[in-house]
C-alpha positions in Angstrom: -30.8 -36.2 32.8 -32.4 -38.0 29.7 -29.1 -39.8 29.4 -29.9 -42.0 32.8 -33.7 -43.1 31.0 -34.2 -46.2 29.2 -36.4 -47.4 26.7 -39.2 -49.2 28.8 -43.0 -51.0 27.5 -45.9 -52.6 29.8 -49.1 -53.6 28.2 -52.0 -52.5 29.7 -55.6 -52.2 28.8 -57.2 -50.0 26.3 -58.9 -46.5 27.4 -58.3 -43.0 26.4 -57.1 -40.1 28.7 -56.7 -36.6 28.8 -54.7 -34.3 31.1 -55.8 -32.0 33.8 -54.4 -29.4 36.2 -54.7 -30.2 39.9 -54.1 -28.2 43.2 -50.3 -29.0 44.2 -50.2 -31.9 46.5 -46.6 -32.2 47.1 -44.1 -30.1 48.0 -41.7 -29.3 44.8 -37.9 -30.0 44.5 -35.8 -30.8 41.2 -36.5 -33.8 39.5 -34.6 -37.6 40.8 -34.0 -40.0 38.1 -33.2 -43.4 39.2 -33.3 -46.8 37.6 -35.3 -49.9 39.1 -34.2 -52.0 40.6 -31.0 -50.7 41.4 -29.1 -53.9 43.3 -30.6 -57.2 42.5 -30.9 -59.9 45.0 -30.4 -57.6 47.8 -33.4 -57.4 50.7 -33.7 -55.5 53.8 -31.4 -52.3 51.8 -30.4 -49.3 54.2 -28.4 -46.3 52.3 -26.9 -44.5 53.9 -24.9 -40.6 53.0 -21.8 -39.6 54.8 -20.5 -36.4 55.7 -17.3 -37.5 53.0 -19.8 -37.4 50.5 -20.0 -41.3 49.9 -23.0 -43.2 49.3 -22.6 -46.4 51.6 -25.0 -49.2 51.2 -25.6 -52.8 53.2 -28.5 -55.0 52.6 -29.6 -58.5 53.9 -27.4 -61.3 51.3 -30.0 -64.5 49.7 -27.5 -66.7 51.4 -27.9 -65.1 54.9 -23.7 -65.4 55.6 -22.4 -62.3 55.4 -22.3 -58.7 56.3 -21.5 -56.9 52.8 -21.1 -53.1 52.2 -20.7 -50.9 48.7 -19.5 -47.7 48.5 -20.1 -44.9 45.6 -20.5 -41.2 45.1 -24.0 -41.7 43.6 -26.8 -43.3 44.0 -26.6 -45.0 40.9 -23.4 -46.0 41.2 -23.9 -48.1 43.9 -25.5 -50.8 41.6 -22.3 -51.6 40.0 -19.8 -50.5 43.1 -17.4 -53.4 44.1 -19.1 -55.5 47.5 -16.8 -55.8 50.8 -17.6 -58.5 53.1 -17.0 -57.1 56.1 -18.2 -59.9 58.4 -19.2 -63.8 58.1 -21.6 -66.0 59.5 -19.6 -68.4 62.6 -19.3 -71.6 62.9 -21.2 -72.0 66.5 -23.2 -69.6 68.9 -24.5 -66.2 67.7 -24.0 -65.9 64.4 -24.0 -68.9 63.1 -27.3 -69.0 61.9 -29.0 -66.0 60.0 -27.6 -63.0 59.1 -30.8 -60.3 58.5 -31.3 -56.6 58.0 -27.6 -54.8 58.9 -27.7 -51.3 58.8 -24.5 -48.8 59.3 -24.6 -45.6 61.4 -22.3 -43.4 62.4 -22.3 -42.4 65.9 -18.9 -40.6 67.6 -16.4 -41.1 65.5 -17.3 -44.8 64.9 -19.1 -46.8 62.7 -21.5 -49.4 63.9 -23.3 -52.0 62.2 -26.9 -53.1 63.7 -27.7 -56.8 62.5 -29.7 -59.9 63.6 -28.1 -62.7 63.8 -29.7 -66.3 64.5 -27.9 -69.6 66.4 -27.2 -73.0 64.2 -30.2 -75.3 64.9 -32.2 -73.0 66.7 -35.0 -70.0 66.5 -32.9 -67.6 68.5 -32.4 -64.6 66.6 -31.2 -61.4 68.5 -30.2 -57.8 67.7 -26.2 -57.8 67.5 -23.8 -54.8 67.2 -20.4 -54.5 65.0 -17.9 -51.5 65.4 -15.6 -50.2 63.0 -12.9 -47.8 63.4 -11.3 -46.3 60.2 -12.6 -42.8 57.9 -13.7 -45.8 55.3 -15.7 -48.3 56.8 -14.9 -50.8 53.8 -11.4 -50.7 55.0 -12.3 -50.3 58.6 -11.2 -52.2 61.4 -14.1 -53.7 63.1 -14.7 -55.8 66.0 -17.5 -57.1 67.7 -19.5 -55.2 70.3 -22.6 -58.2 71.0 -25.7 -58.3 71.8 -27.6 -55.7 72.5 -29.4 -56.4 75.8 -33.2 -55.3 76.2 -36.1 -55.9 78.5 -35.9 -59.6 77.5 -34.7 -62.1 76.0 -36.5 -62.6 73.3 -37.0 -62.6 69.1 -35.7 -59.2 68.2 -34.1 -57.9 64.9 -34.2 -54.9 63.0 -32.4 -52.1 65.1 -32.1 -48.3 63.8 -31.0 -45.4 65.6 -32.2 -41.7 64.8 -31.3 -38.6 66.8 -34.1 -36.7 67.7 -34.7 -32.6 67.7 -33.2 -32.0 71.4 -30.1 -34.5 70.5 -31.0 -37.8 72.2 -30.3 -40.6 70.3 -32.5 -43.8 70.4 -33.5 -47.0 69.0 -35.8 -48.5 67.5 -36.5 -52.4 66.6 -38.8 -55.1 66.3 -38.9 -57.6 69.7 -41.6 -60.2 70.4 -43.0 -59.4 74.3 -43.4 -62.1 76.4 -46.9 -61.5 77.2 -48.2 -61.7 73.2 -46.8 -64.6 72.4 -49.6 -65.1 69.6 -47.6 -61.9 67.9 -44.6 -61.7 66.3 -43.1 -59.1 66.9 -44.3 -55.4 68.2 -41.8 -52.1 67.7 -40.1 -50.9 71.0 -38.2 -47.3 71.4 -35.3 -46.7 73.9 -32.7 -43.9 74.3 -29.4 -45.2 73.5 -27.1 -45.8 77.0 -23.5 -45.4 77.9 -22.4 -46.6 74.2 -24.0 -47.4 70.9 -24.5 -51.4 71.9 -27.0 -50.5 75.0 -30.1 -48.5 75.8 -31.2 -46.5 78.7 -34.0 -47.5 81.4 -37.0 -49.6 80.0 -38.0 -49.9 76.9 -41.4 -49.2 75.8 -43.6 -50.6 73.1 -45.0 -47.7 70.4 -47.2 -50.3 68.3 -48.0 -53.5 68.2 -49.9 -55.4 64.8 -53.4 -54.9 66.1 -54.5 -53.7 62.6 -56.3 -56.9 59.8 -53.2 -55.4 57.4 -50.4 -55.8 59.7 -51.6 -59.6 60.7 -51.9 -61.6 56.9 -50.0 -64.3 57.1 -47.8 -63.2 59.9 -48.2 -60.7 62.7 -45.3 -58.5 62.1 -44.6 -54.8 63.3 -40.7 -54.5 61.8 -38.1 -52.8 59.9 -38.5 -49.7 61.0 -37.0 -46.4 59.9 -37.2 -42.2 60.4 -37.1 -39.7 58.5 -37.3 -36.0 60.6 -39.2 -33.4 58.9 -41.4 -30.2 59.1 -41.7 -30.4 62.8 -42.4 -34.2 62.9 -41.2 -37.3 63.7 -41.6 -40.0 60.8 -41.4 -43.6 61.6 -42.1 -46.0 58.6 -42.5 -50.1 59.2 -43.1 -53.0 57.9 -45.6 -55.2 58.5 -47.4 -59.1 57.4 -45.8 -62.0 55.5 -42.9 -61.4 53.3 -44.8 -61.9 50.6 -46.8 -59.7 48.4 -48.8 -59.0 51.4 -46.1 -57.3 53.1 -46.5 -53.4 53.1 -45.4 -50.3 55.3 -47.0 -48.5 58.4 -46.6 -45.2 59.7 -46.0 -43.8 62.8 -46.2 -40.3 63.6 -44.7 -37.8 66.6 -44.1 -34.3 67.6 -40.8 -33.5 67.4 -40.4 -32.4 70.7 -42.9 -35.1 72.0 -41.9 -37.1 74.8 -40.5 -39.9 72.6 -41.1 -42.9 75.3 -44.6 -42.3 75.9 -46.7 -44.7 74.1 -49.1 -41.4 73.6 -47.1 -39.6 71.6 -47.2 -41.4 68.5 -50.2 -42.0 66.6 -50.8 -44.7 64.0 -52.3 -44.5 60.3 -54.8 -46.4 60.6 -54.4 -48.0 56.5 -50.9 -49.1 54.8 -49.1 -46.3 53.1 -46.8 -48.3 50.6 -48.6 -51.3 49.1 -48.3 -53.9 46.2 -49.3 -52.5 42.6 -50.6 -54.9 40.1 -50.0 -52.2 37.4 -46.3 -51.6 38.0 -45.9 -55.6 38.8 -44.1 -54.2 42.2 -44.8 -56.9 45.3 -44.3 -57.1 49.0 -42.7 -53.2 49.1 -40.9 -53.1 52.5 -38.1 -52.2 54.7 -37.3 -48.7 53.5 -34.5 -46.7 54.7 -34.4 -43.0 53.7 -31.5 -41.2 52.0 -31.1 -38.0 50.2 -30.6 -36.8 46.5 -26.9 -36.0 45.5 -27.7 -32.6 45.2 -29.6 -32.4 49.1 -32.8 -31.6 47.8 -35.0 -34.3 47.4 -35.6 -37.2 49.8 -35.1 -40.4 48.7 -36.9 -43.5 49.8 -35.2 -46.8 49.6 -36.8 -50.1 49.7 -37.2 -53.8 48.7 -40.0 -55.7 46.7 -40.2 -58.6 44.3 -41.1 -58.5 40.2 -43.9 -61.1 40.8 -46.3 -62.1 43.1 -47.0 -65.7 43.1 -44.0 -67.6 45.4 -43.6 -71.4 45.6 -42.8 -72.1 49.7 -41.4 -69.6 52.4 -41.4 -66.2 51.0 -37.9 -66.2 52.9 -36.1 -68.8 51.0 -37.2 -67.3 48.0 -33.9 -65.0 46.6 -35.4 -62.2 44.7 -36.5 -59.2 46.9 -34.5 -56.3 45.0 -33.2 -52.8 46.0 -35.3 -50.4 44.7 -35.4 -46.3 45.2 -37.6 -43.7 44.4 -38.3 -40.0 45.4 -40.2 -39.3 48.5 -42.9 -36.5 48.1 -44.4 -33.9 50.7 -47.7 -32.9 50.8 -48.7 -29.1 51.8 -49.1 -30.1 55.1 -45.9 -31.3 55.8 -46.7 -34.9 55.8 -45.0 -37.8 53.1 -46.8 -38.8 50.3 -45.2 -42.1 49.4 -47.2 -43.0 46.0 -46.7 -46.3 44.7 -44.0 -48.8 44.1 -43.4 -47.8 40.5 -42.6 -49.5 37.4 -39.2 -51.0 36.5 -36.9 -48.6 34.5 -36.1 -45.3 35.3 -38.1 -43.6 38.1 -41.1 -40.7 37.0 -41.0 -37.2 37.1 -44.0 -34.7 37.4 -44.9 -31.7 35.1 -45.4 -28.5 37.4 -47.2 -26.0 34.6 -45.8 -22.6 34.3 -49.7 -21.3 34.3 -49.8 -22.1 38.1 -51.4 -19.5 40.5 -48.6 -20.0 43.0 -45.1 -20.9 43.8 -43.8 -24.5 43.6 -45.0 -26.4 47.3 -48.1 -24.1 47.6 -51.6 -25.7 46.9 -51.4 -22.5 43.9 -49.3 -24.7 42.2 -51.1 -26.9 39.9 -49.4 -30.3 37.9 -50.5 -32.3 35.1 -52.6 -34.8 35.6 -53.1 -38.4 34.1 -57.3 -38.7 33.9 -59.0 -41.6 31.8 -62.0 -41.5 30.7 -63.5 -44.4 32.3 -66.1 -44.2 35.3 -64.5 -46.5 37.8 -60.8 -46.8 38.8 -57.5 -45.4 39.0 -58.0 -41.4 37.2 -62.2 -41.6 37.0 -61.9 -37.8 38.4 -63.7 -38.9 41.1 -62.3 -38.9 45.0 -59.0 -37.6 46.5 -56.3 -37.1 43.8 -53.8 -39.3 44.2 -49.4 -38.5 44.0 -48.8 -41.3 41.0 -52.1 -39.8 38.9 -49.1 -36.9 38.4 -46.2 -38.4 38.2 -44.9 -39.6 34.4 -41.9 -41.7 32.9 -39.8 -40.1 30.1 -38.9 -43.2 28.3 -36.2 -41.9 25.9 -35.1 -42.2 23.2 -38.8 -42.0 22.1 -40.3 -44.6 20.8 -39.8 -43.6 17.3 -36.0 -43.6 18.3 -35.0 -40.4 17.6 -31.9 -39.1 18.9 -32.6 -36.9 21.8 -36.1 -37.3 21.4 -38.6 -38.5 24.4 -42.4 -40.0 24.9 -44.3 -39.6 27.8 -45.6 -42.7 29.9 -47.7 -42.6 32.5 -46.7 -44.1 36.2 -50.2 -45.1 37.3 -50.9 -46.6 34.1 -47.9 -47.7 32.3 -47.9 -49.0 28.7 -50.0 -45.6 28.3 -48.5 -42.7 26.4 -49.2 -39.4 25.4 -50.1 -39.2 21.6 -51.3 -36.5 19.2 -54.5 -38.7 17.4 -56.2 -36.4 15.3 -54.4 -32.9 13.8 -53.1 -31.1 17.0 -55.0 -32.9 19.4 -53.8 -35.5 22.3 -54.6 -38.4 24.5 -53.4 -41.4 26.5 -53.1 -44.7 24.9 -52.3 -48.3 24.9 -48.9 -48.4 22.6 -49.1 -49.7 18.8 -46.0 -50.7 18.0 -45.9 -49.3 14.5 -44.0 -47.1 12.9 -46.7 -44.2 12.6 -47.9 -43.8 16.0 -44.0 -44.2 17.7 -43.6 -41.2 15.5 -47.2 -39.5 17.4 -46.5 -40.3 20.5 -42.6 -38.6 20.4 -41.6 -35.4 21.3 -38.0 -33.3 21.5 -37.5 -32.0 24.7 -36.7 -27.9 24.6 -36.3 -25.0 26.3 -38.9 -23.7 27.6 -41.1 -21.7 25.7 -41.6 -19.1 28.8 -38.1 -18.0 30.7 -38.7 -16.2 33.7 -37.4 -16.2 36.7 -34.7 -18.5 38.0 -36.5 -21.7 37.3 -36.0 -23.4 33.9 -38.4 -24.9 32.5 -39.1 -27.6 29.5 -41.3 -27.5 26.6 -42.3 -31.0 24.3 -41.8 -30.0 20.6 -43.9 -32.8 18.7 -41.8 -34.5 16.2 -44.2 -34.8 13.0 -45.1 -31.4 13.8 -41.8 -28.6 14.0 -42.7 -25.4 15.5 -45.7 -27.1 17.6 -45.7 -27.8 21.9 -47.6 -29.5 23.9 -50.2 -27.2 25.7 -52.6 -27.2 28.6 -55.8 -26.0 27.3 -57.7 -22.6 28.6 -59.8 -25.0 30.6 -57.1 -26.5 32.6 -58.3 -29.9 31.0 -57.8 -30.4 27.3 -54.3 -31.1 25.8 -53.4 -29.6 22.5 -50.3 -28.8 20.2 -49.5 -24.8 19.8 -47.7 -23.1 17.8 -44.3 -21.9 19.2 -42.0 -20.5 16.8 -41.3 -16.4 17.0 -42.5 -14.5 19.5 -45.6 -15.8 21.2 -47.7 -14.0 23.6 -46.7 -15.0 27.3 -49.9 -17.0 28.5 -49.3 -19.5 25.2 -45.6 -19.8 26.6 -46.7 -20.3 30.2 -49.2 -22.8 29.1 -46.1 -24.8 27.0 -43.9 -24.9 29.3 -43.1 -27.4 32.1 -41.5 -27.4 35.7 -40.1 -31.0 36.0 -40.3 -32.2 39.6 
């Protein structure tokens, strides 16, 4: 897993830290190591994994021309798989203008593609369908199916599809309604109809942008997407100006709710995935959710830019990038998406082997990033927060070891974990000198305590052989132990680490 990490700095300002041990907040699964941003230039990105095992991945072009899909058997790989254009932008009528947000399902046997697509010279941009027939859908024949027709003709864009619980199929997407034409656009939800390129009955609106956060700019309800899970029905969105005020909404339903009843979905009433100043991550939007290559973790996919200031239209501006990261589950069986975080290889979190319960049980307790400062991000005061326990491994260390490691925190990042005086450690700002690269680098082992079927990790400071990094007695304090021989079980448990 180290091999996918990459060296990675971020100034940030000066406080110390120390580590604590929290009630689990998330449910567990193995660790997912990605690296932001994985596809450059490339907005709007749905990803999408087949029953052949493939990867396949579309995503809205700069250029607005084309309909372009990659194919790979990772994740990763799809940042370096070959592009297929499988469709182009006409010379006259639909399509001949914009060419926004495709995404590609597969729906009996067939794949289709769900696109917006805009008229030359006009503001007419509608949801369109493409249908390919082939097992590859890079090599697919495909042909067009047209416009999908709703309850008007109006601004609409951004169709997805989802099967629900008791096997109906339905879309979703973004439409302006004729009687809020001060709005943009509101999301409606119809079962799918005789084929994949038409619905069934009315369509009915599940939310409008009523809320101050989903109105900056403009008044956008869009890009919307579903994940299934623990007896719920999870529908994420986008909402405000593509800028760095653009964030994500959540909707939320019974899974056997009565899907076309306004009623049964209910609205958080605050953003759950907004711009971070620390992490330098703007505008995150338009998710699409995928899973890990080994099934186990969800996956959250999503666009944002590296900077926040834009000169003109946030639309002609090129560089909204794919990025992915690992979605979390609270206890309750609702997702905890963090933070946007920090370019370079995705964070991990350190379950300790001293936990009172199983992995996914509020038992289990994880390390903690905690600053010593009275306000902000980590005061110990408030909710605890998903990214307070989530960490980079940057390796090699900063020393540059071979095989060695440093730990960085997500929240925080330019902040590492360093031993500072004989076996003690805290967080701090890096010093790029050659004495505290070698403090702040550890060998990842083994860990200390094997039990079980879990295996877990244990950070062996460099300039110290034979010594681990250790969660106090108090749950709070972070110390080096001594490791070597035998050791009594509660100093293994408390040196070694379940990476999530």
């Amino acid at each position: 897993m180290l091999n996918s990490f990459r060296n990675f700095l971020s100034i940030a300002t000066a406080a110390t830290a120390i580590l604590c041990l929290l009630p689990g907040s998330v449910l567990a699964s193995p660790p997912t190591v990605y690296n932001n941003p994985l596809i450059n230039q490339r907005a709007d990105p749905h990803i999408t994994k087949h029953t052949d095992g493939f990867y396949y991945f579309t995503a809205t072009v700069p250029e607005f021309d084309k309909v372009i899909l990659r194919r790979a058997s990772t994740i990763a790989g799809l940042a370096s798989a070959p592009e297929t254009t499988i469709w182009r932008r006409k010379a006259s009528g639909v399509g001949s203008n914009q060419v926004w947000a495709p995404e590609l399902h597969y729906i009996n046997g067939k794949w289709y593609i769900y696109v917006a697509l805009g008229v030359a010279n006009q503001w007419k941009i509608r949801a369109f369908v493409l249908e390919g027939t082939g097992a590859n859908p890079l090599t697919a024949t495909w042909v067009e199916r047209g416009l999908v027709k709703t309850n008007w003709d109006t601004f609409s864009l951004d169709m997805t599809t989802f099967v629900s619980p008791n096997g109906t199929r339905y879309f979703v997407w973004a439409q302006q309604e004729p009687s809020r034409t001060d709005e943009n656009s509101s999301l409606l939800i119809a079962a799918m109809g005789s084929n994949p390129w038409s619905i069934r009955g009315t369509a009915v609106t599940i939310s409008r942008p009523t809320l101050s956060w989903e109105r900056i700019g403009y008044k956008v309800n869009e890009g919307a997407s579903v994940i299934i899970r623990n007896g719920k029905i999870f529908l994420t969105y986008s909402a405000s100006a593509t800028d760095f005020n653009y964030c994500m909404g959540l909707l939320t339903a019974d899974a056997n709710a009565d899907l076309l009843n306004p009623a049964s979905w209910r609205k958080s009433q605050t953003p759950i995935f907004v711009s971070n100043a620390d992490t330098n991550q703007w505008g995150p939007g338009h998710n699409s959710f995928t899973t890990s290559e080994d099934g186990l973790s969800d996956v959250m996919v999503f666009h944002d830019r590296g900077y926040k200031n834009i000169n003109g239209d946030p639309l002609n501006d090129p560089n909204r990038r794919t990025r992915v990261q690992k979605l979390y589950w609270k206890p309750d069986g609702t997702p905890d998406f963090g933070i946007p975080v920090a370019d370079g290889p995705t964070p991990v979190r350190f379950r300790s082997a001293s936990s009172s319960g199983p992995s996914g049980t509020n038992g289990a307790v994880y390390v903690r990033f905690l600053t010593s400062a009275t306000s902000g991000v980590g005061s110990g005061s408030g909710a605890v927060s998903l990214p307070e326990t989530q960490f980079k491994l940057v390796a090699p260390g900063l020393s540059g070891q071979q095989g060695s490691v440093s730990i960085e925190s997500a929240v925080k990042p330019g902040m590492f974990l360093r031993r500072y005086s004989g076996n003690l450690l805290r967080w701090e700002n890096r010093v790029n000198s050659g004495s505290w690269n070698t403090e702040a680098t550890f060998m990842q082992r083994d860990g200390l305590l094997q039990e079980g079927n879990e295996k877990g990790v244990s950070y062996e400071a460099v300039d110290q052989a034979g010594n681990f990094v250790s969660l106090g007695a108090d749950g709070r304090s972070l110390s080096l132990v001594q490791g070597g021989g035998e050791v009594q079980r509660a100093v293994a448990a408390a040196a070694t680490f379940y990476l999530e």
